[in-house]
Every structure is written in structure tokens, then in C-alpha cells.
C-alpha positions in Angstrom: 0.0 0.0 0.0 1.5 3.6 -0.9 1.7 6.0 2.1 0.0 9.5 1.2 2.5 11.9 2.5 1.7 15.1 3.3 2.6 18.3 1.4 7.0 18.8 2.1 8.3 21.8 2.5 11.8 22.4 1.5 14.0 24.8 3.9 17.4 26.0 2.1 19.6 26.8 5.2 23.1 28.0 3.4 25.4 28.6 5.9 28.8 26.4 6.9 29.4 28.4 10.1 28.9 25.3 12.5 31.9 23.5 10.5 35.7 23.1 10.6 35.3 23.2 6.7 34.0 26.0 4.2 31.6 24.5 1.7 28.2 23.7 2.9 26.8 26.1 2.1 26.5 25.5 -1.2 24.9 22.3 0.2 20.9 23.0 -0.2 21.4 24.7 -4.4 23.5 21.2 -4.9 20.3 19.0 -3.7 18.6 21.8 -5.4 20.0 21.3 -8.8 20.5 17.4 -8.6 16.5 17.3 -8.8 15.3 17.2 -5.3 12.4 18.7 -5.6 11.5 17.1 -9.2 12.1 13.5 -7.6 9.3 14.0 -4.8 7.0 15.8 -7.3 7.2 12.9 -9.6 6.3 10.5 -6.3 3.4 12.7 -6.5 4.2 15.0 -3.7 3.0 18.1 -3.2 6.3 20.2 -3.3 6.8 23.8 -2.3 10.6 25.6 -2.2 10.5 27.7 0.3 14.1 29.3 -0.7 16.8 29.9 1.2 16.8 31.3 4.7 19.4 34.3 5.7 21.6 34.3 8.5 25.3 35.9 9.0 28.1 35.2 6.9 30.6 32.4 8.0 33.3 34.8 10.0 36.0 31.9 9.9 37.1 33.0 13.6 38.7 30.7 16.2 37.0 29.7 18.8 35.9 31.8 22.0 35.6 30.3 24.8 35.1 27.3 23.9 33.0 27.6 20.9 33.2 28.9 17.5 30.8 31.6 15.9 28.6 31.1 18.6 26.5 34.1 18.0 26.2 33.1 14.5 25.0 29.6 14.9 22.3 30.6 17.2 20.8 33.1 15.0 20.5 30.4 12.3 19.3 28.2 13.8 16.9 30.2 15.6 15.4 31.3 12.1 15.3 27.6 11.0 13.0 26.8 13.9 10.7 29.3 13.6 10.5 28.1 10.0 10.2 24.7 10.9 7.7 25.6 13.2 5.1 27.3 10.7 5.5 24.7 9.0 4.5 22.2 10.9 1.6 23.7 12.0 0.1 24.5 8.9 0.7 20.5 8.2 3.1 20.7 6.0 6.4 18.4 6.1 9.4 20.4 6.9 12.8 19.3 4.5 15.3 21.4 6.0 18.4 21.2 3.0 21.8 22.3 4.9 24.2 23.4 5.6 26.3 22.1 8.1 24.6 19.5 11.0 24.6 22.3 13.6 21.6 23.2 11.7 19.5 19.9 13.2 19.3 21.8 16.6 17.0 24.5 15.3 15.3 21.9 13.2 14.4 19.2 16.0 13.7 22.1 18.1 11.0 23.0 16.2 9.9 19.0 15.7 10.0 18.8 19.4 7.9 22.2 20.4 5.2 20.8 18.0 5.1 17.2 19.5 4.7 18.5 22.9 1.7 20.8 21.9 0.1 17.9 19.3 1.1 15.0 22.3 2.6 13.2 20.3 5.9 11.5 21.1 9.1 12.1 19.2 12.1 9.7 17.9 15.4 11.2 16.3 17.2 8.7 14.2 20.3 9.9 13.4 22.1 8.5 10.5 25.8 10.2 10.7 29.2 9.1 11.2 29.9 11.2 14.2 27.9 11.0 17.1 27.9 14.7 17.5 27.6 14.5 21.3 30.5 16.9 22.1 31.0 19.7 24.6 33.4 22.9 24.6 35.5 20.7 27.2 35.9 18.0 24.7 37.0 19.4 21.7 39.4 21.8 21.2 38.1 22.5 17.9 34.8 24.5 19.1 32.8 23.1 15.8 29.3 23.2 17.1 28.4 20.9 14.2 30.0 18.3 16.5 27.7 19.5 19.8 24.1 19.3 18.4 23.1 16.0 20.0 24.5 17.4 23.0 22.8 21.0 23.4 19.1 19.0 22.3 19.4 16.8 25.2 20.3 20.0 27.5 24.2 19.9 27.5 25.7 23.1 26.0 25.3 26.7 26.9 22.1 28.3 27.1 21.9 30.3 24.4 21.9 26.7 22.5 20.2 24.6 24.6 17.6 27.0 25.0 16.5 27.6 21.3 12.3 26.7 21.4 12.3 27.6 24.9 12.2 24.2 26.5 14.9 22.6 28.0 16.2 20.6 27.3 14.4 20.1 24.0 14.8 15.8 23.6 16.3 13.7 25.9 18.7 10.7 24.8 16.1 8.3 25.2 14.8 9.8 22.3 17.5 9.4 20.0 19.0 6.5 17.9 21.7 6.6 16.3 22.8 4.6 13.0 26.6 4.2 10.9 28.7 5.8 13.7 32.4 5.5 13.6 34.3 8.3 14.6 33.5 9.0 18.0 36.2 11.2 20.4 37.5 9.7 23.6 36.0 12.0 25.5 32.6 11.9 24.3 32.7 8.1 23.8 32.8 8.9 27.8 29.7 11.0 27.4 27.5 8.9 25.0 28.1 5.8 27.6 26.9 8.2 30.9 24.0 9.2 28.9 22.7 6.0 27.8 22.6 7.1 24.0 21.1 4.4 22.1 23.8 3.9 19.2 24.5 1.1 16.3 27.6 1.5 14.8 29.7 0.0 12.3 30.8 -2.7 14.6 27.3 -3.6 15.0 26.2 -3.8 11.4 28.6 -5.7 10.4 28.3 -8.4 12.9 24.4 -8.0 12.3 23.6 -7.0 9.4 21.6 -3.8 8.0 18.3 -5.5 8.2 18.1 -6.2 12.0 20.3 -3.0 12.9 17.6 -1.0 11.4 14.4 -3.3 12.9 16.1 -2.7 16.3 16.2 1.0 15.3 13.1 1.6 14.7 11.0 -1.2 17.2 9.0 0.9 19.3 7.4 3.0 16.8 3.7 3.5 16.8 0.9 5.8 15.1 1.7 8.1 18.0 5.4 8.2 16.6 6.7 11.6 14.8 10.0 10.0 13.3 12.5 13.1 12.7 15.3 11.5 10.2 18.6 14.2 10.4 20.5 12.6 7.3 24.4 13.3 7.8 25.8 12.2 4.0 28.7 11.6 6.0 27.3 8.6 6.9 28.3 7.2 3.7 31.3 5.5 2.8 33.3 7.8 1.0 33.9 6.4 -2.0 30.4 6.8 -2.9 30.0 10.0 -1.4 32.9 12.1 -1.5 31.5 15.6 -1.0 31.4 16.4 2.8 33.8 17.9 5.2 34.2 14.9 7.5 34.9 12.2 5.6 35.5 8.7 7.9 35.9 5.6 5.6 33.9 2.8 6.2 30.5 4.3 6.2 27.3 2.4 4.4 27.6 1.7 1.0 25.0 2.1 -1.5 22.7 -0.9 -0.9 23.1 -0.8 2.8 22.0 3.1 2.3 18.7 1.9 0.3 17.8 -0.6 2.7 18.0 2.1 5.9 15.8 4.2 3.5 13.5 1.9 2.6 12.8 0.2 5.9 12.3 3.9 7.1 9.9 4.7 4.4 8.0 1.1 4.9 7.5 2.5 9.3 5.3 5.0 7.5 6.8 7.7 10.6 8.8 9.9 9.2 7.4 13.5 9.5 10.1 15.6 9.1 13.9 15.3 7.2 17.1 17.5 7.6 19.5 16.8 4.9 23.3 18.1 5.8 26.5 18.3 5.1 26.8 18.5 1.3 29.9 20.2 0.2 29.6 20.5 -3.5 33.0 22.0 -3.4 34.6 18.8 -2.3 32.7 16.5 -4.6 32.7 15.7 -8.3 30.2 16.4 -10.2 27.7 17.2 -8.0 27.4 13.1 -7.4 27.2 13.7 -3.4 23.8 15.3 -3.8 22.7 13.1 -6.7 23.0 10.0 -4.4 21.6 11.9 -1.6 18.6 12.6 -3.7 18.0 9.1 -5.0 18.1 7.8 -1.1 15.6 10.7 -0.3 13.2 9.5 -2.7 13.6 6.1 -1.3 12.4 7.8 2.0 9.4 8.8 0.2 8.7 5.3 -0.9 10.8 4.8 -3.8 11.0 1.1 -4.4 12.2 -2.2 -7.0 8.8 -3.8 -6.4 5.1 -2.9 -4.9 5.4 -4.2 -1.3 2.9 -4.9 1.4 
């Protein structure tokens, strides 16, 4: 049976600031011209572009304090969640196209804020390499693309954690997360304290993608709102070269479709970031192509008609 999904709105957020590397920016026009929109549309999809949102320019500063460009990355993602946000209320699927994964704070912000007015319970699967579960006192770097897990579930500082006014805005019970394999030794620390509920490489290849992804998603019910915050970086590289972090041994291409599908066939998912494409780094635009063909198979893209 094919899911009617509701109308998707897509959210261009062009901004890198919450990176180590320039480039994603140029992330939401690369899904943009590989077809994004075209794809759903021809899934029969209602499909509006909502453009890009505007927010300060990448300053390229060290960090301060602990973090970099703080100011900066709160003011985006602050706009993204109020975007979000109308969105979902007027019932319409928020598809926010980064941009660098800081970005997924504003958007689950917004996710959570309307699942606590609606009562309706909240997963995150998060399909990255990184568990993105840093603090300032972890890494020296500052990147707050590597913190968002972290300041969601209340662990950051305030002018983070506090972005849709509830803190903090998900716990870890609420989060799963699938492909990981680059994890610092700090944070591995961190992600064990807080119980995070994690299947990494390790475990997919001892188990295999079909019952890492059953456990993954077991618990989900018609009460569910699913929130899937696509990393490409999740994705071996030599399929998907054009992102900042590249870790090798990520999912490769079938492994990729199967996560997808199986996510499509819970019939959950009610909202989508899509992150860290660096068209800059990439050739021929083939990170967002591939990025686009799994997002259709989000949206129920298939071989056969199943059940």
C-alpha cells in the first residue's frame, strides 16, 4: 500500500558556520539542482521551495571560549526553527536542505515544540558518522556541528540549549543513532553516561543492516513523529565524496537503500534534515545526486510494490 504523504516543504539553510570546513553552504542549491524537488513531485508529492533562509556570513574566527561563531549559529538556527515551526503547524512536512549539522538543533527544536503541543511522542534517528555528542571541554576545535546532540538533550550553553524555549528540548532516550564510527574519547565517555542508544559500524557488520535498522526503529507506533537528520557523511566515502568529515567505512550504496526503505515502509517519518553536502569537495555534483535518489527512497521509492 503507498503512504500519502503530506505536502513537504523544502528549507534551504546556506550557511557552513557550525563547520571546521567552508563548503556547505553550497549544500541546499547542490540537492537543489540534482532534482530534489522534481524527484518527490514525480512521487506525486506536493512540493513547495520555500528558498533559502538568511543568517550571517561564516566569519572563519577561532574559537571563544570554547566555541566557534557562537552568535552566528544561534541566529540560524533560531530562524530555521521558527521556519520549521510554521511549517509544521500548517501540516506541512518540513525538509530542512543544509548546511552544516549544527543546523538539526533548530530543526528538532522546532519537531519537538510541536510534538509537545500535538502529544505526540518524538524519535530522532540519526544516521551520521559522528555521534555529534561533544561539549566545549571535549573538543578543542569548538565546531558546534559536532555538539548538536549534546545541546538537544540540554548539554551546552544556554543560548543553544535554550533555542524553542524548553529545556532541554529531547532527551537521549529519544534518539537513535545509525553508521557511527568516529567517535572522540571523551565523548565516547559522554554517549556511555547518557545511555545514548547507538549502532555503529561494529554492529552492522556483525548483524547485518536489516536487523540494525528493525532494532532501530522497534517501538514506533501511530503516536510516533520520526525526525530522520541525514548526515551524508554517513556514507562510505567512495560513494560519497563531497562532505567535510569524511570517515571511511561508512554504508555503502545498498546498505543506504535498505536504511531508507525500511524507514519509508514505518510510515513515521514527518520531518527530514539533509546536511553536510559540500559540492566544493565533490565531483560532479554526485554527493547530492546519491543523496537525492536515497531521499526518494524515503518517500517510498521502491524495486517492487510491497505490502
Amino acid at each position: 500500500m503507498r503512504r500519502i504523504f503530506p505536502p513537504v516543504s523544502l528549507i534551504g539553510v546556506p550557511t557552513d558556520i557550525g563547520a571546521g570546513h567552508l563548503g556547505a553552504r553550497l549544500g541546499p542549491d547542490a540537492l537543489r539542482i540534482a532534482g530534489l524537488a522534481q524527484a518527490l513531485r514525480g512521487r506525486g508529492i506536493e512540493v513547495e521551495d520555500r528558498g533559502n533562509l538568511a543568517g550571517p556570513p561564516n566569519p572563519v574566527e577561532p574559537p571563544m571560549d570554547g566555541y566557534r561563531h557562537l552568535a552566528g549559529v544561534v541566529a540560524w538556527n533560531e530562524a530555521l526553527m521558527q521556519a520549521s515551526l510554521r511549517e509544521l503547524e500548517a501540516g506541512r512536512m518540513p525538509v530542512v536542505l543544509g548546511g552544516d549539522h549544527s543546523l538539526a538543533i533548530g530543526s528538532i527544536a522546532a519537531v519537538a515544540a510541536h510534538c509537545r503541543a500535538t502529544g505526540r511522542r518524538l524519535r530522532v534517528l540519526w544516521l551520521d558518522a559522528h555521534a555529534d555528542f561533544n561539549t566545549s571541554d571535549v573538543t578543542p576545535s569548538g565546531n558546534i556541528h559536532g555538539m548538536p546532540v549534546a545541546c538537544l538533550c540540554g548539554i551546552g550553553p544556554g543560548v543553544l540549549t535554550g533555542i524553542g524555549g524548553h529545556v532541554p528540548a529531547i532527551t537521549p532516550a529519544q534518539v537513535t543513532q545509525v553508521g557511527i564510527r568516529s567517535v572522540d574519547q571523551d565523548e565516547k565517555r559522554m554517549v556511555k553516561e547518557h545511555g545514548l542508544d547507538i549502532y555503529d559500524m561494529r554492529y552492522i557488520d556483525e548483524v547485518g543492516m536489516k536487523r540494525t535498522m528493525e532494532a532501530a526503529l522497534e517501538g514506533l507506533d501511530d503516536d510516533t513523529h520520526l525526525h530522520v537528520s541525514f548526515d551524508v557523511d554517513v556514507l562510505d566515502p567512495s560513494i560519497a565524496p563531497g562532505t567535510g568529515t569524511r570517515v571511511p567505512g561508512g554504508l555503502n550504496y545498498r546498505e543506504a537503500q535498505l536504511v531508507m526503505e525500511m524507514i519509508a515502509d514505518s510510515g513515521r517519518m514527518g520531518s527530514l534534515d539533509v546536511v553536510e553536502v559540500s559540492p566544493a569537495l565533490d565531483e560532479r555534483n554526485r554527493t547530492a545526486e546519491l543523496a537525492v535518489d536515497l531521499v526518494e527512497s524515503l518517500f517510498g521509492k521502491s524495486t517492487l510494490m510491497r505490502d
